[in-house]
The first five atom37 places (N, CA, C, CB, O) and aatype in JSON, in Angstrom:
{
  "aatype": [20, 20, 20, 20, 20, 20, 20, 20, 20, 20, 20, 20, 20, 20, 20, 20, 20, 20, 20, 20, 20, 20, 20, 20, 20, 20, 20, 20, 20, 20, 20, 20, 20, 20, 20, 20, 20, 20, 20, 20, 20, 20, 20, 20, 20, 20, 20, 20, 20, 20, 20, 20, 20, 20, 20, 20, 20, 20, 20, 20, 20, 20, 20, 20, 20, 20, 20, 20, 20, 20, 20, 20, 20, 20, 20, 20, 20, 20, 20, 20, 20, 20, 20, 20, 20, 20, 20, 20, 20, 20, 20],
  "atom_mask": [
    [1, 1, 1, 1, 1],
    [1, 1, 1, 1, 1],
    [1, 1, 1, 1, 1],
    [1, 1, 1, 1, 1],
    [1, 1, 1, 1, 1],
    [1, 1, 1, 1, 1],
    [1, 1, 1, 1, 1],
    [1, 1, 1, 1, 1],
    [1, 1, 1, 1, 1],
    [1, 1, 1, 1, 1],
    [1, 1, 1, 1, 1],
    [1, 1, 1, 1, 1],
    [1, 1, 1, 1, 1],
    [1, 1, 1, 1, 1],
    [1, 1, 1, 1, 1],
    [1, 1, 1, 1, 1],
    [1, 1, 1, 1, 1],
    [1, 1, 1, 1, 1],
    [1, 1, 1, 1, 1],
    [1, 1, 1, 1, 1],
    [1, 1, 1, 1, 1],
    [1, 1, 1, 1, 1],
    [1, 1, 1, 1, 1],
    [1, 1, 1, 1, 1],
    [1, 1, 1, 1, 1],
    [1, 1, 1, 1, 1],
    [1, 1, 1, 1, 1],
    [1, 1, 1, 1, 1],
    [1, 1, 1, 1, 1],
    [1, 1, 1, 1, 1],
    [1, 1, 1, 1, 1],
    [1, 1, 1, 1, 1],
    [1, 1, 1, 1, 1],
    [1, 1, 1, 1, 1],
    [1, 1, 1, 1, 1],
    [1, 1, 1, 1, 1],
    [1, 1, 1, 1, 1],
    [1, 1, 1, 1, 1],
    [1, 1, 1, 1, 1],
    [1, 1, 1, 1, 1],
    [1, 1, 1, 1, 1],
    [1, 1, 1, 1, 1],
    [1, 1, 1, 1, 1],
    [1, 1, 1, 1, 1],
    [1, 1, 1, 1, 1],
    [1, 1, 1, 1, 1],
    [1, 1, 1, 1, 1],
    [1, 1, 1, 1, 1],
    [1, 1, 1, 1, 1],
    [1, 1, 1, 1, 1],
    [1, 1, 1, 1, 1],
    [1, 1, 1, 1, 1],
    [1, 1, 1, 1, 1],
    [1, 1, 1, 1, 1],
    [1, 1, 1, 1, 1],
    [1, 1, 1, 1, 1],
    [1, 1, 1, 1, 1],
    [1, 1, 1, 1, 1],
    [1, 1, 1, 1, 1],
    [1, 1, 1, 1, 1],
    [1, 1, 1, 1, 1],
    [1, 1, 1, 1, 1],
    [1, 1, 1, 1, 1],
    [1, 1, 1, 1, 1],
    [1, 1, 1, 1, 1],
    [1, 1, 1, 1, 1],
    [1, 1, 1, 1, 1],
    [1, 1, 1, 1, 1],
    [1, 1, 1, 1, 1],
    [1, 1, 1, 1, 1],
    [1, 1, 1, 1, 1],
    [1, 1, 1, 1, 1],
    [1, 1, 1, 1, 1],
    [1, 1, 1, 1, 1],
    [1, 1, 1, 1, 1],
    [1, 1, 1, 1, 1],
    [1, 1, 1, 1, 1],
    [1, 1, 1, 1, 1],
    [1, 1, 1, 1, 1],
    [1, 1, 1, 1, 1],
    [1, 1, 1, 1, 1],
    [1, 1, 1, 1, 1],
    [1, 1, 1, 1, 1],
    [1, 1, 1, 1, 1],
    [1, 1, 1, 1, 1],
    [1, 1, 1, 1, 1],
    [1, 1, 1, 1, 1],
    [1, 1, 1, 1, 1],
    [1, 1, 1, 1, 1],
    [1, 1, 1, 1, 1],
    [1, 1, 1, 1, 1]
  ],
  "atom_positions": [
    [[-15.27, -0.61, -13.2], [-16.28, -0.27, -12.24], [-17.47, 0.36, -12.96], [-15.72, 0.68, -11.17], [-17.15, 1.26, -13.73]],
    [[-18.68, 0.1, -12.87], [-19.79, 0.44, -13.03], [-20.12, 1.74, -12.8], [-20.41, -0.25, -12.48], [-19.53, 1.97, -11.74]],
    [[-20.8, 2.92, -13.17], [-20.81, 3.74, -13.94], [-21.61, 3.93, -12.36], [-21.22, 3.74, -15.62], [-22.07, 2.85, -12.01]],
    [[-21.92, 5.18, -11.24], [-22.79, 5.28, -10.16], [-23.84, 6.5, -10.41], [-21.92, 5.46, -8.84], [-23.74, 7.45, -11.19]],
    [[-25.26, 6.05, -9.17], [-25.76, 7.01, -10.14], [-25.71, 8.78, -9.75], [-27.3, 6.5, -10.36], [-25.67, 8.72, -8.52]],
    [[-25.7, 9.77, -9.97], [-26.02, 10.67, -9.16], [-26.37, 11.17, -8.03], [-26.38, 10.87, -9.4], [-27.56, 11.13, -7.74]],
    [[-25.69, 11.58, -7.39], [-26.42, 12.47, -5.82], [-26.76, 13.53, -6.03], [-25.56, 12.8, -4.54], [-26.06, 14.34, -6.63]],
    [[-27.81, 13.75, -5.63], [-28.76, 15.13, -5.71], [-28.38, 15.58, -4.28], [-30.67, 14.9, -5.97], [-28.15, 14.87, -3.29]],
    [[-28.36, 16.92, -4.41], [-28.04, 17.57, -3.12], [-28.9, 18.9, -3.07], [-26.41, 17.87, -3.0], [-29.35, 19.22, -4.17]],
    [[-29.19, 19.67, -2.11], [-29.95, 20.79, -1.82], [-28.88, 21.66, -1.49], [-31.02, 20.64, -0.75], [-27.76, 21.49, -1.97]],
    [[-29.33, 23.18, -0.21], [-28.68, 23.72, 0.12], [-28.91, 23.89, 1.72], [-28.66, 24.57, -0.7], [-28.46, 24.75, 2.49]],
    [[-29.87, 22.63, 1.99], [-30.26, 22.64, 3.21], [-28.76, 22.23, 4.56], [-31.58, 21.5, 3.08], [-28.43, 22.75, 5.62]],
    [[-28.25, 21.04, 3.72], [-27.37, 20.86, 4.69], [-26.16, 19.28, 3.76], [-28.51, 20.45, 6.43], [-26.36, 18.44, 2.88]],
    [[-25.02, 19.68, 4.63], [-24.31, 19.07, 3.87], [-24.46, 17.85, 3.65], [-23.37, 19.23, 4.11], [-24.87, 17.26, 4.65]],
    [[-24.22, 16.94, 2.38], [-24.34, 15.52, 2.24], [-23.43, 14.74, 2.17], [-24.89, 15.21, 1.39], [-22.79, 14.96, 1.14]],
    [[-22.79, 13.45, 3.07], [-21.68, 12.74, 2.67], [-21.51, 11.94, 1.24], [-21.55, 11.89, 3.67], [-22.01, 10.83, 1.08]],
    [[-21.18, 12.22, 0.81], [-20.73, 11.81, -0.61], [-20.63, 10.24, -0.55], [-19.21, 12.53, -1.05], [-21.55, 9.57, -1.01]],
    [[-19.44, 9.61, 0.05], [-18.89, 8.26, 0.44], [-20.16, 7.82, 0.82], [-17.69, 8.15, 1.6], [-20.54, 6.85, 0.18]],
    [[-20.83, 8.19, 1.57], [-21.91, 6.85, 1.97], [-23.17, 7.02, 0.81], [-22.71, 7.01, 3.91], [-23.73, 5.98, 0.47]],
    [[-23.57, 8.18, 0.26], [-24.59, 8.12, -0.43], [-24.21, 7.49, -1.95], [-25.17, 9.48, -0.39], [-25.1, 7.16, -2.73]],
    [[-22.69, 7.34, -2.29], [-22.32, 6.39, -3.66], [-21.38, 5.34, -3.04], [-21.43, 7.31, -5.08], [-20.38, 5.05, -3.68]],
    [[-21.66, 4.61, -1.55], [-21.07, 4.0, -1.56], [-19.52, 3.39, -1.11], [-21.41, 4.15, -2.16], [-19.17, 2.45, -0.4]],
    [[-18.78, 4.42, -1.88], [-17.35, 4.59, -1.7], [-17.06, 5.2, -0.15], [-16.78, 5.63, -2.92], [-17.57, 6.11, 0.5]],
    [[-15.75, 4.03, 0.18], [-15.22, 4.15, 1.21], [-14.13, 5.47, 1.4], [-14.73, 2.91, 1.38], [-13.36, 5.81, 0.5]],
    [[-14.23, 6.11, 2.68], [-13.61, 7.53, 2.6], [-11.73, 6.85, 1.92], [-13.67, 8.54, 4.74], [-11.1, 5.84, 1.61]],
    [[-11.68, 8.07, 2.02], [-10.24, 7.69, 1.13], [-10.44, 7.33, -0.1], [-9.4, 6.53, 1.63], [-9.24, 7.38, -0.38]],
    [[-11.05, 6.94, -1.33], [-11.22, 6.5, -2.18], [-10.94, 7.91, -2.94], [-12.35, 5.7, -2.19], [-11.46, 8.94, -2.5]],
    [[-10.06, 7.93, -4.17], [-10.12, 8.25, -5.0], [-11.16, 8.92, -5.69], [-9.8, 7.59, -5.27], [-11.84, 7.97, -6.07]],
    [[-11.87, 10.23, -6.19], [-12.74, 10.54, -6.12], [-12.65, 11.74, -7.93], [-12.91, 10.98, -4.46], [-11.64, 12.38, -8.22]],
    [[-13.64, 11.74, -8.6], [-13.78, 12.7, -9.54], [-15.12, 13.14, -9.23], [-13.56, 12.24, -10.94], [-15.92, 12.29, -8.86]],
    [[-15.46, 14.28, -9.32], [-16.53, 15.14, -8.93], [-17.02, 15.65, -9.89], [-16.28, 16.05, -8.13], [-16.43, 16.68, -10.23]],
    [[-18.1, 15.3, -10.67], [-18.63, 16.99, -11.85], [-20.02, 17.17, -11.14], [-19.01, 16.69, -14.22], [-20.76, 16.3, -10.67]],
    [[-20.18, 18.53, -11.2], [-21.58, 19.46, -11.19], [-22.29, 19.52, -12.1], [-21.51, 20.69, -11.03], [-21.81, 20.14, -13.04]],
    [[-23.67, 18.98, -12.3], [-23.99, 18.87, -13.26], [-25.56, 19.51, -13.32], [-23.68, 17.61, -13.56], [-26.56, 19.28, -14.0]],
    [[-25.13, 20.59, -12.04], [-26.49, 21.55, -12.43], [-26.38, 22.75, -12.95], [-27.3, 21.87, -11.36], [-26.07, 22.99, -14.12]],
    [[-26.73, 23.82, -11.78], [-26.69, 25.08, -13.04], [-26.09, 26.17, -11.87], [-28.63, 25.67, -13.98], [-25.46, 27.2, -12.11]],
    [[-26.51, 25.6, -10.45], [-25.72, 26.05, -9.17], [-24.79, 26.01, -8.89], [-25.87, 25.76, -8.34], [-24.35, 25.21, -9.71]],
    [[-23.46, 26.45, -7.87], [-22.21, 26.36, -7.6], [-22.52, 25.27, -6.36], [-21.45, 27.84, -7.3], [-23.52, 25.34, -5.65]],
    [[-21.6, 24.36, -6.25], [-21.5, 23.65, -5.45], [-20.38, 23.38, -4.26], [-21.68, 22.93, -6.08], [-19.54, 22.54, -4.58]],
    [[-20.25, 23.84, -3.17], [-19.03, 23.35, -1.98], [-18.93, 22.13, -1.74], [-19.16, 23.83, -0.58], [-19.8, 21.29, -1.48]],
    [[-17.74, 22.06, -1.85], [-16.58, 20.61, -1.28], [-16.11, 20.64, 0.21], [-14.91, 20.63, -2.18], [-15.15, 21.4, 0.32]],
    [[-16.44, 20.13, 1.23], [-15.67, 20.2, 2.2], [-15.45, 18.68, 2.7], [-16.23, 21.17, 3.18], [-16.37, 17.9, 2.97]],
    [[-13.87, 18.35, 2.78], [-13.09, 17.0, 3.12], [-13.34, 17.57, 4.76], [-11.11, 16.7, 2.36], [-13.02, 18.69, 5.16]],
    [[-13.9, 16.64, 5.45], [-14.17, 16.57, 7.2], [-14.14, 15.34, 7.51], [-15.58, 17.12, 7.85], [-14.46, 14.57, 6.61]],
    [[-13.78, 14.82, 8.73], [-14.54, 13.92, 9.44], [-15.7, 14.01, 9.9], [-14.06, 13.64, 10.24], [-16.26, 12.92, 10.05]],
    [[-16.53, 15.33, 10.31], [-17.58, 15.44, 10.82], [-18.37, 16.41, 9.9], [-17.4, 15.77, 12.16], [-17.97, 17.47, 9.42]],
    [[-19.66, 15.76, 9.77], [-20.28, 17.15, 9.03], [-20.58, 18.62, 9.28], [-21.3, 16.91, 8.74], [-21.16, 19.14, 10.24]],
    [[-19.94, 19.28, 7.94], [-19.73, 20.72, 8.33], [-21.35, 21.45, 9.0], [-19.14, 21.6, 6.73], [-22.42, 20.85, 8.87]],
    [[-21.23, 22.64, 9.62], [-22.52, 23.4, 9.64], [-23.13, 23.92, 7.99], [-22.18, 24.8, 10.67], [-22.48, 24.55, 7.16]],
    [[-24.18, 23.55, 7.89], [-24.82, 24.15, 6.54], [-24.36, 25.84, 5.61], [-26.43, 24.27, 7.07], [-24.49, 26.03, 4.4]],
    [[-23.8, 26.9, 6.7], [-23.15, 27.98, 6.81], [-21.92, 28.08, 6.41], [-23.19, 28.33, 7.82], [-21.47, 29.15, 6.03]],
    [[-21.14, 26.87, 6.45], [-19.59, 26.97, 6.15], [-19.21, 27.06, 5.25], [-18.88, 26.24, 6.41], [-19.51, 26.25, 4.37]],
    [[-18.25, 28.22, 5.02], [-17.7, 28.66, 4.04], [-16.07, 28.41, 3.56], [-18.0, 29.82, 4.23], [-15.29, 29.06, 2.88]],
    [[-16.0, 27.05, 4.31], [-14.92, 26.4, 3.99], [-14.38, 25.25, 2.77], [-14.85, 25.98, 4.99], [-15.32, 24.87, 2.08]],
    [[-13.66, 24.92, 2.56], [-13.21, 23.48, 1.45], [-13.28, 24.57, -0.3], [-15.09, 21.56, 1.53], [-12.68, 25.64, -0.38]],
    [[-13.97, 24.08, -1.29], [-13.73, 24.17, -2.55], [-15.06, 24.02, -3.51], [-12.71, 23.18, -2.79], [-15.86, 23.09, -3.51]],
    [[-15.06, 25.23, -4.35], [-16.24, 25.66, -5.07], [-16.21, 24.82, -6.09], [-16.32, 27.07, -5.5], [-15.15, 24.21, -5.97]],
    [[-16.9, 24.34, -7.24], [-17.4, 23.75, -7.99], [-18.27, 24.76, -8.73], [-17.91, 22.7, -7.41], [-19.47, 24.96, -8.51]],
    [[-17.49, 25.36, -9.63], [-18.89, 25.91, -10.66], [-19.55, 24.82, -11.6], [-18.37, 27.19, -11.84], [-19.13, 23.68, -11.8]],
    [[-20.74, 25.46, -12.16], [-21.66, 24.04, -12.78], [-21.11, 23.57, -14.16], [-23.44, 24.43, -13.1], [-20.42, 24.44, -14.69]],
    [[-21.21, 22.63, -14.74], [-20.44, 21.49, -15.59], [-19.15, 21.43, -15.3], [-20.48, 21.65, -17.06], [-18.4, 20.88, -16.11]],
    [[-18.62, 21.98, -14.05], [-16.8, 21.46, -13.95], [-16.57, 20.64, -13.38], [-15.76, 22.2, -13.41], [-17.64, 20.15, -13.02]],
    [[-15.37, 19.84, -12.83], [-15.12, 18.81, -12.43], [-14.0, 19.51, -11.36], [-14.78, 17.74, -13.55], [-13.38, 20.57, -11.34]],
    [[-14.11, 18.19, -10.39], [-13.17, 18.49, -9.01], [-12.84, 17.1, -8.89], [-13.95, 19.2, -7.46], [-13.69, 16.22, -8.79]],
    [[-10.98, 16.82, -8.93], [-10.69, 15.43, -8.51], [-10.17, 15.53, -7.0], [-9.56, 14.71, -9.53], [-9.53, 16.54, -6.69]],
    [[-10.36, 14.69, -6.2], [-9.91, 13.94, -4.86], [-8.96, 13.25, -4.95], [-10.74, 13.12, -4.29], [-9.39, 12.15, -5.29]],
    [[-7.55, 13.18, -4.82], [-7.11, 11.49, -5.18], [-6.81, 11.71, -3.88], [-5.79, 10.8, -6.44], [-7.86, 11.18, -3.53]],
    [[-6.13, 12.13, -2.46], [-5.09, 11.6, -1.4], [-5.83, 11.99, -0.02], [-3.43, 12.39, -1.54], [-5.05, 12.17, 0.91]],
    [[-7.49, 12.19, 0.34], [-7.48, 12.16, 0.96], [-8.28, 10.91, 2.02], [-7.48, 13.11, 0.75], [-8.84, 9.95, 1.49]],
    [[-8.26, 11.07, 3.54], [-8.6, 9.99, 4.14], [-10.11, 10.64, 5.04], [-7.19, 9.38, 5.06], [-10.61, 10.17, 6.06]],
    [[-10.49, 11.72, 4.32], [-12.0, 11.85, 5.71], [-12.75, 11.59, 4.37], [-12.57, 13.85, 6.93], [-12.32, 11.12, 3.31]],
    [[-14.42, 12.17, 4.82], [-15.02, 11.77, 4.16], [-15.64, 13.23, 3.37], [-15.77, 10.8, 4.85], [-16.04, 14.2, 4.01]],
    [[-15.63, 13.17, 2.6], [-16.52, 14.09, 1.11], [-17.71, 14.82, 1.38], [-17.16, 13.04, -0.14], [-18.85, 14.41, 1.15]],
    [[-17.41, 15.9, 1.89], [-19.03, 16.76, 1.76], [-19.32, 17.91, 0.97], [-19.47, 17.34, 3.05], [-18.58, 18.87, 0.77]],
    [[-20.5, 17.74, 0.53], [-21.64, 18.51, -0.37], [-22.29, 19.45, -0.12], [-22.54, 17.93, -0.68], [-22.85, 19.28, 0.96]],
    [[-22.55, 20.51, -0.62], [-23.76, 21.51, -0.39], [-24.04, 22.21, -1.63], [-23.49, 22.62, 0.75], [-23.11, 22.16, -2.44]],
    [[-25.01, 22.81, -1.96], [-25.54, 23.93, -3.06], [-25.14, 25.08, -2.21], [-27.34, 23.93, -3.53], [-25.04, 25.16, -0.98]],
    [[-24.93, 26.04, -3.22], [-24.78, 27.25, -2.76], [-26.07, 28.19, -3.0], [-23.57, 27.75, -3.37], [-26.32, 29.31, -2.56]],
    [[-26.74, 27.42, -3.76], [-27.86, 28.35, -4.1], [-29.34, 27.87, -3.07], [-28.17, 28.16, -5.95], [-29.14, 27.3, -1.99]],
    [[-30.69, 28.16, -3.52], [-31.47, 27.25, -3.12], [-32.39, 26.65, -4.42], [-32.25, 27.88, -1.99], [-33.45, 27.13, -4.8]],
    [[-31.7, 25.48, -4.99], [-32.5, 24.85, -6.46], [-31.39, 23.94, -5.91], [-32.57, 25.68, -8.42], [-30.37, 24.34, -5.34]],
    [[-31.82, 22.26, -6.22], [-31.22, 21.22, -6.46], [-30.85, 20.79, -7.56], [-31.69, 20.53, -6.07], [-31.4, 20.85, -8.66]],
    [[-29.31, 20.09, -7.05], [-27.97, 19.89, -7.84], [-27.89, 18.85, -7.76], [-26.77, 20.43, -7.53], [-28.06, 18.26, -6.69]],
    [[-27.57, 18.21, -9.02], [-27.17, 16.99, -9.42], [-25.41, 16.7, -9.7], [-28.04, 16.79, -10.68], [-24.85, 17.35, -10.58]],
    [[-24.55, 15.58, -8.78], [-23.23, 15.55, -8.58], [-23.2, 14.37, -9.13], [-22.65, 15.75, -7.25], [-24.04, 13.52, -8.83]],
    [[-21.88, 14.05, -10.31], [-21.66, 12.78, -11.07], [-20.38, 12.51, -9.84], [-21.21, 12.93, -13.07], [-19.38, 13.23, -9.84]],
    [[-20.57, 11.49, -8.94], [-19.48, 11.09, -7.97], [-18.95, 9.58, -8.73], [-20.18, 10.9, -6.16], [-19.66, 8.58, -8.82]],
    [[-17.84, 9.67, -9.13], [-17.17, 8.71, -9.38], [-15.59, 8.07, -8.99], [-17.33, 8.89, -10.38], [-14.54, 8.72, -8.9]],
    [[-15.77, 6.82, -8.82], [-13.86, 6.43, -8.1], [-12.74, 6.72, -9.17], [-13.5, 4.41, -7.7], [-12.77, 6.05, -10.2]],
    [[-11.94, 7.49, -9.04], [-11.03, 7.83, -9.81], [-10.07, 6.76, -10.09], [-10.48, 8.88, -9.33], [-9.43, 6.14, -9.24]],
    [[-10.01, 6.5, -11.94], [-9.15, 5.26, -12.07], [-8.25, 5.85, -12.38], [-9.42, 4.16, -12.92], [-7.2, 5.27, -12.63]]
  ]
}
């Protein structure tokens, strides 16, 4: 599989992951942060409120894998400076 490119994300409000690279929910998923901000993970069906302090932190250059779930992938900055997310299908 071809290499996808980055999602940039803010801290305005959460971003679905799956539709902005593509990948269908459930898919297998590796996550790195590749800014300088902390980044939230929240697995929903519906997008979270911008406020929520739910799902899984991401400090910057680490990685977060997905393999077993079935909603879809959401994003936020924790800070206010935009973040760049390497979203890739986990082989």
């Amino acid at each position: 599989m071809a290499t996808l490119p980055d999602v940039v994300i803010t801290n305005t409000a959460f971003v679905n992951l799956n539709s902005s690279t593509g990948l269908v929910s459930g898919t297998p998923l590796v996550i790195q942060n590749k800014g300088s901000s902390f980044v939230r993970i929240v697995i929903s069906p519906t997008q979270p409120l911008s406020n929520s302090q739910n799902g899984n932190v991401i400090k910057p250059l680490k990685y977060l894998y997905i393999e077993n779930e079935s909603d879809i992938v959401w994003a936020i900055a924790t800070e206010d400076i935009s973040t760049a997310l390497s979203v890739q299908q986990l082989v």
